[in-house]
OpenMM code with the backbone's topology and positions (N, CA, C; nanometers):
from openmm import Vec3, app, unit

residues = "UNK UNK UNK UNK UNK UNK UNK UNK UNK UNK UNK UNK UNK UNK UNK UNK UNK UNK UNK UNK UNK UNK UNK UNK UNK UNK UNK UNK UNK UNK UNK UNK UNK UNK UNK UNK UNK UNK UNK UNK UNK UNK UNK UNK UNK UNK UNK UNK UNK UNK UNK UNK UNK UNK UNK UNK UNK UNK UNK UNK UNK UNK UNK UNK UNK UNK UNK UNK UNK UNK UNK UNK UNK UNK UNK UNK UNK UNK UNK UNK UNK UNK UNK UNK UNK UNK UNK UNK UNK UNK UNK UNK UNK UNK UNK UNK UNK UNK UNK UNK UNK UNK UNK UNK UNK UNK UNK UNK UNK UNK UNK UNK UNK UNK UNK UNK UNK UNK UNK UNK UNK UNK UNK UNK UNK UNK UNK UNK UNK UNK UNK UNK UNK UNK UNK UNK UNK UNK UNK UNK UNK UNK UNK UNK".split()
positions = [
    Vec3(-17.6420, -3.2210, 5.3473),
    Vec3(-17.7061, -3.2879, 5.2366),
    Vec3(-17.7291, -3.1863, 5.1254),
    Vec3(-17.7175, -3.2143, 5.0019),
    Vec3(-17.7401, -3.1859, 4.9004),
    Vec3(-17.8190, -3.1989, 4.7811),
    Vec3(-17.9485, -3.1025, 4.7734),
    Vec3(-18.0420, -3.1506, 4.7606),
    Vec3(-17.9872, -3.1744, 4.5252),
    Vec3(-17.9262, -3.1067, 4.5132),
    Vec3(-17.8633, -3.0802, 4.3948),
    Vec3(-17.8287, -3.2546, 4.3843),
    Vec3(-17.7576, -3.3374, 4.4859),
    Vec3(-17.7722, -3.5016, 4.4860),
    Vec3(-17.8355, -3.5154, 4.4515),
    Vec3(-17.9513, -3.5106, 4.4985),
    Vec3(-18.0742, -3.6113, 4.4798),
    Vec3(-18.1247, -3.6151, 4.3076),
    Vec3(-18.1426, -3.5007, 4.2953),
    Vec3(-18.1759, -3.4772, 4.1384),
    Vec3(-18.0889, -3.5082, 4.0339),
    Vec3(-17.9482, -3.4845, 4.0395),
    Vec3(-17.8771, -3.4861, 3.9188),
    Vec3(-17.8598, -3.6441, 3.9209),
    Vec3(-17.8101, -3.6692, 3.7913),
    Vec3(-17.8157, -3.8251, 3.7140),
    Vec3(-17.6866, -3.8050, 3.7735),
    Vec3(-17.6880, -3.9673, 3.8130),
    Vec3(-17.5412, -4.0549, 3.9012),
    Vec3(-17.4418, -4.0516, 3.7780),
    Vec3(-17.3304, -4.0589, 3.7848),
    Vec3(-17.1674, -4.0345, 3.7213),
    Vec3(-17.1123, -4.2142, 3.7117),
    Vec3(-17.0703, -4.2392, 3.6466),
    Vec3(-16.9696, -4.4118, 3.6495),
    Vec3(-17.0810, -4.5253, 3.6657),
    Vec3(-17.1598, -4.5142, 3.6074),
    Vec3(-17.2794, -4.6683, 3.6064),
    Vec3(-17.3184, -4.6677, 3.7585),
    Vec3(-17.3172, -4.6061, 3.8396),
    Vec3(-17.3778, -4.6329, 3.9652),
    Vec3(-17.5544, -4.6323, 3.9488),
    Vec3(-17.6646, -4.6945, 4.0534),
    Vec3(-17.7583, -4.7192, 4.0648),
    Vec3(-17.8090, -4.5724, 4.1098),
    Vec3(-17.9424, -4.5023, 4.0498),
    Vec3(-17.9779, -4.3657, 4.1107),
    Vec3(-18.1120, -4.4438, 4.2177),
    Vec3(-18.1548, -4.5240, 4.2148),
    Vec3(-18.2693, -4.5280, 4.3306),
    Vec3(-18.2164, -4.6365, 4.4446),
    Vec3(-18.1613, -4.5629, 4.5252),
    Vec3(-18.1256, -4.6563, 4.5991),
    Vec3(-18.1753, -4.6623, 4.7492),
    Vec3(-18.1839, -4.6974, 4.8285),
    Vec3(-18.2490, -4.6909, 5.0058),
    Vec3(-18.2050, -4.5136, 5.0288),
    Vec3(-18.0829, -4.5111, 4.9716),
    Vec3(-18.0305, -4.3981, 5.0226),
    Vec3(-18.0889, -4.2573, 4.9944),
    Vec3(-18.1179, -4.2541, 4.8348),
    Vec3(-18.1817, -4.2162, 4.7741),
    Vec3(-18.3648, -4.1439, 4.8144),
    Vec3(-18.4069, -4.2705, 4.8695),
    Vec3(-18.5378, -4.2663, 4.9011),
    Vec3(-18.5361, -4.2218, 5.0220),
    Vec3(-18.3882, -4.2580, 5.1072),
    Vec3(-18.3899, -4.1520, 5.2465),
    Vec3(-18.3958, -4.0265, 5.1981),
    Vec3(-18.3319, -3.9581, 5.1544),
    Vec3(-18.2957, -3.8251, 5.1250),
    Vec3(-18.4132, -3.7804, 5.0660),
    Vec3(-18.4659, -3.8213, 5.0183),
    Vec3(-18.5737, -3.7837, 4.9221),
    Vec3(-18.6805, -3.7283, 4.9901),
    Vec3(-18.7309, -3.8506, 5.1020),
    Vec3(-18.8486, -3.8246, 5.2227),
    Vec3(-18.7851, -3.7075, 5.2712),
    Vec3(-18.7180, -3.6929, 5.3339),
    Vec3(-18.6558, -3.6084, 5.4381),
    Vec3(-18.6865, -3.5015, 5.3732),
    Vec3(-18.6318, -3.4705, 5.2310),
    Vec3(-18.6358, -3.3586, 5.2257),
    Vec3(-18.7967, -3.3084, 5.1511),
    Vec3(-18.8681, -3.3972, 5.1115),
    Vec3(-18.9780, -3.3725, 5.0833),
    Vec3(-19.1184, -3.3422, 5.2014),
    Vec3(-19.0589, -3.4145, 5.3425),
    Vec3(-19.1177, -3.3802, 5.4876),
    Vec3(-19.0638, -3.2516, 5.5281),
    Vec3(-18.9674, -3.1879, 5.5372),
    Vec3(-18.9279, -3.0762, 5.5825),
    Vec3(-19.0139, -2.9360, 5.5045),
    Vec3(-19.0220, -2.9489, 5.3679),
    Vec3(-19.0863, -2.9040, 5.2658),
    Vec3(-19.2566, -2.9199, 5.3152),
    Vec3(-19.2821, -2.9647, 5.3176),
    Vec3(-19.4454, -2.9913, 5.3902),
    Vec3(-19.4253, -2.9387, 5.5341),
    Vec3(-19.3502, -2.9947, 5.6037),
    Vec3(-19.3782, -2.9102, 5.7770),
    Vec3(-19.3813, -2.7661, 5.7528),
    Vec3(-19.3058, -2.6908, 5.6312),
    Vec3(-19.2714, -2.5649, 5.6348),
    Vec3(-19.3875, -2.4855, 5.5680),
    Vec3(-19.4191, -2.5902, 5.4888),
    Vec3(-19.6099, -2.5496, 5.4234),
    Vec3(-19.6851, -2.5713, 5.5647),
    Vec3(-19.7265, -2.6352, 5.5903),
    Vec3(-19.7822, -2.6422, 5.7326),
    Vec3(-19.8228, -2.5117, 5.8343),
    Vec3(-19.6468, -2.5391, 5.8851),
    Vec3(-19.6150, -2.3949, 5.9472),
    Vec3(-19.6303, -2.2541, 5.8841),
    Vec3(-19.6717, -2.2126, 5.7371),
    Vec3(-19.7158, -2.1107, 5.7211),
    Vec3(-19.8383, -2.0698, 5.6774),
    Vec3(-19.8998, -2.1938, 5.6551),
    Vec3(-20.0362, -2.1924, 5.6247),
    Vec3(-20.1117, -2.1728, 5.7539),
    Vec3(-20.0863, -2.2665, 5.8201),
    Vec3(-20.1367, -2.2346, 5.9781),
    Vec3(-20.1137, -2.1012, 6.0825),
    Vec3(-19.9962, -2.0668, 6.0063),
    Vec3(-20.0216, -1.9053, 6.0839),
    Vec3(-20.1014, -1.8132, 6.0164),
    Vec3(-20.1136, -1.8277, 5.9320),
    Vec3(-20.2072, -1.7759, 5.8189),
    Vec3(-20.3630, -1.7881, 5.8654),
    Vec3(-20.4079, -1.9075, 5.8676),
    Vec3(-20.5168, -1.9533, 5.9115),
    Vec3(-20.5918, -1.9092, 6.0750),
    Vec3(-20.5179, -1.9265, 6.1700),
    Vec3(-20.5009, -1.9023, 6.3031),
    Vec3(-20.4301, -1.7672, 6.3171),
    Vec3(-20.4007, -1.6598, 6.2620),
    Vec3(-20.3297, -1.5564, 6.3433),
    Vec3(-20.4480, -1.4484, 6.4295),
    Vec3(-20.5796, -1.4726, 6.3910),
    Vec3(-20.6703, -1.3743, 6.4607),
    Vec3(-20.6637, -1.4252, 6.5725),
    Vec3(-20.6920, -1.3621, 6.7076),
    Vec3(-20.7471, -1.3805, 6.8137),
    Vec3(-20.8705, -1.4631, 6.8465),
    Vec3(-20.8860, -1.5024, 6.9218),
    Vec3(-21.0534, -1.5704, 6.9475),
    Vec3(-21.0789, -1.4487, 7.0784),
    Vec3(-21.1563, -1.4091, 7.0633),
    Vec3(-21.2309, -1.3574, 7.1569),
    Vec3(-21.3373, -1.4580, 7.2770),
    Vec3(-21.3408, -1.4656, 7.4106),
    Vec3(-21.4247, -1.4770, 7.4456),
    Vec3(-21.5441, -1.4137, 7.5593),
    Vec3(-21.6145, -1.4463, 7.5287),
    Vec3(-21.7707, -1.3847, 7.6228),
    Vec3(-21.7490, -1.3540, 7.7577),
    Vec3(-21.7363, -1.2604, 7.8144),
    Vec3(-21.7382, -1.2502, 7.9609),
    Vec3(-21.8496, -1.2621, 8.0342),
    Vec3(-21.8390, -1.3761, 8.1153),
    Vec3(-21.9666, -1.4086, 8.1959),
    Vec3(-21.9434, -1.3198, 8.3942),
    Vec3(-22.0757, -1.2236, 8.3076),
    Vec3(-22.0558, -1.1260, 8.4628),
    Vec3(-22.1382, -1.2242, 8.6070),
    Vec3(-22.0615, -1.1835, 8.6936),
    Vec3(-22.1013, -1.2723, 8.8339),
    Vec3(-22.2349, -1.2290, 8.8436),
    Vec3(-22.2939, -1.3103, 8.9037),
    Vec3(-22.4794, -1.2787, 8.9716),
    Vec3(-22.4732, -1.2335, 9.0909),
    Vec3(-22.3916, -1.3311, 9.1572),
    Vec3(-22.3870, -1.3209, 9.3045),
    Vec3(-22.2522, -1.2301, 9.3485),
    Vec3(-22.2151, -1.1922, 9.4889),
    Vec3(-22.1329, -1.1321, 9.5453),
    Vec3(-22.0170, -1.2242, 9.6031),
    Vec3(-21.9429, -1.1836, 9.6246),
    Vec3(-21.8329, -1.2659, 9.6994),
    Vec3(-21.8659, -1.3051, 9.8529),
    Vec3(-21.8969, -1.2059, 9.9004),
    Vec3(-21.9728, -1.1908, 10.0259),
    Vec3(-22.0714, -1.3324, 10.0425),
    Vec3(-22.1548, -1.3124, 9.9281),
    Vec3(-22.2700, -1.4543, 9.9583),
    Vec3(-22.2557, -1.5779, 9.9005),
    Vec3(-22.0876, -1.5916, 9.8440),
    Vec3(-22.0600, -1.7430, 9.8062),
    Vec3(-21.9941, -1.7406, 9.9374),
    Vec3(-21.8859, -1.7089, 9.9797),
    Vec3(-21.8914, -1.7369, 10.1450),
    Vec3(-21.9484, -1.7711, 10.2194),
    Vec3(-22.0766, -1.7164, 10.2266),
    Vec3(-22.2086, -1.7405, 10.3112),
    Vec3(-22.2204, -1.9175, 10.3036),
    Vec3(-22.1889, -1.9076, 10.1401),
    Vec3(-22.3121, -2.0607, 10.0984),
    Vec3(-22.1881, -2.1418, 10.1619),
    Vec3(-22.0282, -2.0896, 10.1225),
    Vec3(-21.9453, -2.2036, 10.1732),
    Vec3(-21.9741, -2.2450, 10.2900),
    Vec3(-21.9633, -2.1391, 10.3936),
    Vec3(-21.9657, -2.1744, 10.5532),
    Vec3(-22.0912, -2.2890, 10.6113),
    Vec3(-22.2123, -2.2244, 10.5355),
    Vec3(-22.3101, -2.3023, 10.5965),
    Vec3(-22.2559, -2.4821, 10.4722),
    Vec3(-22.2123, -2.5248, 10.4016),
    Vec3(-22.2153, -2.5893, 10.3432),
    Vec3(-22.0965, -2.6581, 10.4479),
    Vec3(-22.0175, -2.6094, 10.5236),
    Vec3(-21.8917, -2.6562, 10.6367),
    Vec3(-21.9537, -2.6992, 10.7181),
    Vec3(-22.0963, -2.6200, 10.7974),
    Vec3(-22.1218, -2.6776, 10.9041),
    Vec3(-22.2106, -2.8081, 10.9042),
    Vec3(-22.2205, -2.9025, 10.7478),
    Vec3(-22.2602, -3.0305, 10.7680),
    Vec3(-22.1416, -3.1523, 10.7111),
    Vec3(-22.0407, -3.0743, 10.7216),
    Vec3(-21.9156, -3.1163, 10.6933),
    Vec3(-21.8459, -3.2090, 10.8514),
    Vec3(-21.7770, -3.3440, 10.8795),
    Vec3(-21.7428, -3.3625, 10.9744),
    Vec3(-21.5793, -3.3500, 10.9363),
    Vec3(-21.4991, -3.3338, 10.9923),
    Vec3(-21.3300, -3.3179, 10.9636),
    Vec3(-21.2464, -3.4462, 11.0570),
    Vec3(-21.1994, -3.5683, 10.9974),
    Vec3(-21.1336, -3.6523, 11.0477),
    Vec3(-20.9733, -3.5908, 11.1010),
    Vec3(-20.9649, -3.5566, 11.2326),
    Vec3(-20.8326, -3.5440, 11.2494),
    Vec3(-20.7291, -3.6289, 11.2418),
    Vec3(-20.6041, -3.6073, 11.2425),
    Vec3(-20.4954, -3.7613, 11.2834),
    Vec3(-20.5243, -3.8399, 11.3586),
    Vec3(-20.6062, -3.7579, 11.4364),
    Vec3(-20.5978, -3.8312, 11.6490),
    Vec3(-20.7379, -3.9260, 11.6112),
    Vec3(-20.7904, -3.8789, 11.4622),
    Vec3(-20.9261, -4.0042, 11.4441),
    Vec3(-21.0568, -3.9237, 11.5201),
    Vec3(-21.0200, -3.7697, 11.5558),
    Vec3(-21.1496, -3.7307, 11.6452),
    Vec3(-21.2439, -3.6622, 11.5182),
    Vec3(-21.3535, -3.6796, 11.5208),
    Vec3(-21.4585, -3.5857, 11.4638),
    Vec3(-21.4646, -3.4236, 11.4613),
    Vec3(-21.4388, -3.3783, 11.4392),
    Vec3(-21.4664, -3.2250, 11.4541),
    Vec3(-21.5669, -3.1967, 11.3103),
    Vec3(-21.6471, -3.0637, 11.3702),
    Vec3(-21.6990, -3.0227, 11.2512),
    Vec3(-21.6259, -2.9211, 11.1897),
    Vec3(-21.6569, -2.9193, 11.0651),
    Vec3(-21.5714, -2.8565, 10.9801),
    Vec3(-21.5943, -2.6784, 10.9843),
    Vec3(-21.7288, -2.6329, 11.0269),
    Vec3(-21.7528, -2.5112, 11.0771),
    Vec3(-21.6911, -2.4552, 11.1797),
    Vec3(-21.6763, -2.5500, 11.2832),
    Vec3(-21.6067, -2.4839, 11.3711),
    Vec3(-21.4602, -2.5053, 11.3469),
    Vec3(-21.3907, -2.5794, 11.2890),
    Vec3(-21.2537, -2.5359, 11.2524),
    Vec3(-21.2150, -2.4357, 11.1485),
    Vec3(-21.3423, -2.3942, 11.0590),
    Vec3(-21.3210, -2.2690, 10.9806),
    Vec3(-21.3576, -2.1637, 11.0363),
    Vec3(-21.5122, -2.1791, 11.1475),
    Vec3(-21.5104, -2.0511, 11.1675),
    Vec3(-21.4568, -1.8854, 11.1860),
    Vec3(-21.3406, -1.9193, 11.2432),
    Vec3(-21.2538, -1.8053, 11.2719),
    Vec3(-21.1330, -1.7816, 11.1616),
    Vec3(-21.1564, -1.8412, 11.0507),
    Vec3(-21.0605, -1.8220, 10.9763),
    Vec3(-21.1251, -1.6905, 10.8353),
    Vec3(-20.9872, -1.7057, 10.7423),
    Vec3(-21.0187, -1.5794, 10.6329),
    Vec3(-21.0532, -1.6655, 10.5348),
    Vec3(-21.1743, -1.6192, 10.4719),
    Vec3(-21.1954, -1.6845, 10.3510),
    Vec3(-21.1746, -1.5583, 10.1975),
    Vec3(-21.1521, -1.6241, 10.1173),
    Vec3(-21.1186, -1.5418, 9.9772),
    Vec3(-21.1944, -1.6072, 9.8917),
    Vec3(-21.2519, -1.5058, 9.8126),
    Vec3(-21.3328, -1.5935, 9.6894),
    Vec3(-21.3288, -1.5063, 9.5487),
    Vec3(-21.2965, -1.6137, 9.4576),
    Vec3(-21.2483, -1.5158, 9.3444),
    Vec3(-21.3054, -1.5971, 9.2261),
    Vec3(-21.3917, -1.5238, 9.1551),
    Vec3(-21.4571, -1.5007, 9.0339),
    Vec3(-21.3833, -1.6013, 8.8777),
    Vec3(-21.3932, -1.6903, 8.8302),
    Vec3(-21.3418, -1.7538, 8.7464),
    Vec3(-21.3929, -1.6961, 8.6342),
    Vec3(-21.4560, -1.6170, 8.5825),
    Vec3(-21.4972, -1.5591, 8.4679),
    Vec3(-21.5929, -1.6704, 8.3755),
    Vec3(-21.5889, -1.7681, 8.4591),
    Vec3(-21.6837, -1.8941, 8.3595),
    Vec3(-21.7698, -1.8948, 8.4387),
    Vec3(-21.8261, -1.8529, 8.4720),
    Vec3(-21.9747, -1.8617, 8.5805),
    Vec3(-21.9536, -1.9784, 8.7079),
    Vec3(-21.8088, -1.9702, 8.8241),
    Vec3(-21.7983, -2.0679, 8.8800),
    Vec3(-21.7041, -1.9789, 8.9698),
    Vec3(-21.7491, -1.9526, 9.0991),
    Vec3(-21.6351, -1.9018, 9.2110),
    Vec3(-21.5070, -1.9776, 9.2564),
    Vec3(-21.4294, -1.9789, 9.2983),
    Vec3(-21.2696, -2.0407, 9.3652),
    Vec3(-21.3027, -1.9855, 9.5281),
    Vec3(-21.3230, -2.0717, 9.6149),
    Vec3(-21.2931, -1.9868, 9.7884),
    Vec3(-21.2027, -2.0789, 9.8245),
    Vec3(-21.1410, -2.0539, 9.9425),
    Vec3(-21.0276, -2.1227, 9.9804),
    Vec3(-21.0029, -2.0317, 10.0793),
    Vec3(-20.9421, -2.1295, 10.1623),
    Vec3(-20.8879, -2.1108, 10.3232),
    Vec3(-20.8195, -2.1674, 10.3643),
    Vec3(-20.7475, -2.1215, 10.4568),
    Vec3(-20.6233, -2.2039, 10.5417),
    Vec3(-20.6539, -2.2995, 10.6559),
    Vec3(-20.6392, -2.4031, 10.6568),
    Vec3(-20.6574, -2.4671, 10.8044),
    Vec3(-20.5095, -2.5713, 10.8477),
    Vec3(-20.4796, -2.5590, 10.9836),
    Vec3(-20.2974, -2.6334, 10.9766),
    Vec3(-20.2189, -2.6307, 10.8872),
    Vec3(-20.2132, -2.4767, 10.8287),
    Vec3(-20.1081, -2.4742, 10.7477),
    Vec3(-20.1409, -2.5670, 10.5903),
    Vec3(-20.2553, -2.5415, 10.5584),
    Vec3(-20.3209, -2.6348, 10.4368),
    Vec3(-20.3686, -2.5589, 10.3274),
    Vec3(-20.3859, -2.5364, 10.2055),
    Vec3(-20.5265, -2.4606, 10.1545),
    Vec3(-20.6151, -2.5315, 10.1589),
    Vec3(-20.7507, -2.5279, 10.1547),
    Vec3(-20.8097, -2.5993, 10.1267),
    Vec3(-20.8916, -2.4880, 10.0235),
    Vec3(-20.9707, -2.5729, 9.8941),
    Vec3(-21.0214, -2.4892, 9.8014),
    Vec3(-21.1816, -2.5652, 9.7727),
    Vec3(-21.2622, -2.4442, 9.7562),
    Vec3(-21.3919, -2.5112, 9.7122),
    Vec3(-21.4755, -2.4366, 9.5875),
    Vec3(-21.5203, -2.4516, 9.4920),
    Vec3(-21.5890, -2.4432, 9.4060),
    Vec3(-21.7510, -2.4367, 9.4094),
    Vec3(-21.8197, -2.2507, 9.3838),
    Vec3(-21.9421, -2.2774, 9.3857),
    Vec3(-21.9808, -2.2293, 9.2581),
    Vec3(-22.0685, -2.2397, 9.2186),
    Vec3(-22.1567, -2.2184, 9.0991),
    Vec3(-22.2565, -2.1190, 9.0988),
    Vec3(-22.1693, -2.0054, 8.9901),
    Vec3(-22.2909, -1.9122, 8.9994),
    Vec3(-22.3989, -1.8684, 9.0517),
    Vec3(-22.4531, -1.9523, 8.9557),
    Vec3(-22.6022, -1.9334, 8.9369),
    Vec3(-22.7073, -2.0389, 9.0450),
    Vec3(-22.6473, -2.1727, 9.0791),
    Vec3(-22.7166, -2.2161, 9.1970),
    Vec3(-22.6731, -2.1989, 9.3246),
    Vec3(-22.5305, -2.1581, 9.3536),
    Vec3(-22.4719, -2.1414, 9.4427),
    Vec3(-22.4893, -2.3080, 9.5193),
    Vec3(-22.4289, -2.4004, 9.4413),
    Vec3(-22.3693, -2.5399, 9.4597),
    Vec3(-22.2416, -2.4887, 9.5090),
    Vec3(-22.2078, -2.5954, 9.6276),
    Vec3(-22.0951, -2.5810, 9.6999),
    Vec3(-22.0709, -2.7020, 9.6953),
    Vec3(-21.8621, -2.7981, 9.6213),
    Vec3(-21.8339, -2.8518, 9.5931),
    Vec3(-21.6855, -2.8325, 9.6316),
    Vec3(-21.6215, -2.9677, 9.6620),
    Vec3(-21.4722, -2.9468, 9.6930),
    Vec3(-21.3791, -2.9851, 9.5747),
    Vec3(-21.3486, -2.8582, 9.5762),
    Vec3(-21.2568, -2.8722, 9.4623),
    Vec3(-21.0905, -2.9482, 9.4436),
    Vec3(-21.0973, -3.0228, 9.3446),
    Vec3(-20.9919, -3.1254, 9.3673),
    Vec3(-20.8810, -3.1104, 9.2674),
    Vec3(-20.9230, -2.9610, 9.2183),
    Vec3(-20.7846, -2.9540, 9.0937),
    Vec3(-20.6581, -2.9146, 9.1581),
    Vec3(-20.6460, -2.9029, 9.2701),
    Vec3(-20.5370, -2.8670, 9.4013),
    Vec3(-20.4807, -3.0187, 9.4097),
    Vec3(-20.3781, -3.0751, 9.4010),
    Vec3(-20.3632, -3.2124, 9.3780),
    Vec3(-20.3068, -3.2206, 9.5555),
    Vec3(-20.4265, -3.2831, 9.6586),
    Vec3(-20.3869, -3.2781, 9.8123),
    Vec3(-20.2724, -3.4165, 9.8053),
    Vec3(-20.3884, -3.5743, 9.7470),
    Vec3(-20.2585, -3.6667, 9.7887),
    Vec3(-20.1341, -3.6836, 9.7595),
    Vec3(-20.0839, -3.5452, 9.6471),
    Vec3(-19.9228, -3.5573, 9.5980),
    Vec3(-19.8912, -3.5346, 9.7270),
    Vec3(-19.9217, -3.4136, 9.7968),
    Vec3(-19.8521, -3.3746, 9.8952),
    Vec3(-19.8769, -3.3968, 10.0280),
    Vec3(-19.9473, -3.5410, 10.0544),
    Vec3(-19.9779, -3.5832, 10.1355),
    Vec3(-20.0879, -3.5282, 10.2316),
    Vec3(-20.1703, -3.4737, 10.1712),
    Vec3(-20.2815, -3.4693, 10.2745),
    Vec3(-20.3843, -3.4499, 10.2618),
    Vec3(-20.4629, -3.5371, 10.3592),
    Vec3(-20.5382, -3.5776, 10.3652),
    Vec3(-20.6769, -3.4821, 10.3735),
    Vec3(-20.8033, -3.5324, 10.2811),
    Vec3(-20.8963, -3.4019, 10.2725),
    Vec3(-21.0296, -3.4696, 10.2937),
    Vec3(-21.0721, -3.4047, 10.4010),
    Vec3(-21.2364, -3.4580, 10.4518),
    Vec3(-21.3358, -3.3245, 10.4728),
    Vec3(-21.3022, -3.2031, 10.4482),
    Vec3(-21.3835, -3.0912, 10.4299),
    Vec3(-21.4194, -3.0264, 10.3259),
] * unit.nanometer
topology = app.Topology()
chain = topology.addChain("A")
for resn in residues:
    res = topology.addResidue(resn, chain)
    for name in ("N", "CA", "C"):
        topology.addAtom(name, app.Element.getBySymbol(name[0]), res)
């Protein structure tokens, strides 16, 4: 396209405003604005945002603590439909707990080949199962 078209006066009596016309016209008057856009906005936005680091209160050691005892009023539905408590199927396992920098721990553990992940909170040490792990895509089933 030729933007030199659009502007110069039509040749042999032809019509200058035509559908066609007003296509070309937008187009090239939108491309012209996205490109203002795009440099104004880097302009605007090129600093960094900084944010606040929120230092832990508690230890890793004692969100563990809160998980485990928070397992042992946990019941765990097996396949077979039996009850188990959820303490004693974690007990003997490894737990990891890692610091989200927003005032909110990540622990998680393995059970049959599973993760399972839980979420505590700083500052009250609330113990919550965390569900941003998407279990029913991958079929399974979560009662701890």
């Amino acid at each position: 396209m030729n933007i030199l078209d659009i502007i110069s006066p039509k040749k042999h009596g032809k019509k200058r405003f035509t559908p066609s016309f007003f296509a070309k016209s937008t187009f090239v008057v939108s491309v012209f604005i996205f490109l203002g856009f795009v440099f104004v906005s880097t302009i605007l936005w090129s600093s960094d945002t900084k944010l606040d680091i929120i230092l832990p209160d508690s230890s890793g050691e004692e969100v563990i603590i809160e998980v485990k005892d928070y397992l042992e009023n946990k019941k765990y539905i097996s396949d077979s439909f039996r009850e188990e408590s959820c303490g004693d199927l974690f007990a003997n396992r490894l737990f990891t707990a890692e610091y989200l920098l927003y005032g909110s721990w990540r622990v998680n553990s393995f059970h049959d080949r599973a993760r399972y992940f839980w979420r505590v909170d700083d500052k009250t040490l609330t113990v919550r199962k965390d569900y941003t792990f998407d279990y029913a895509r991958r079929g399974i089933t979560v009662s701890c």
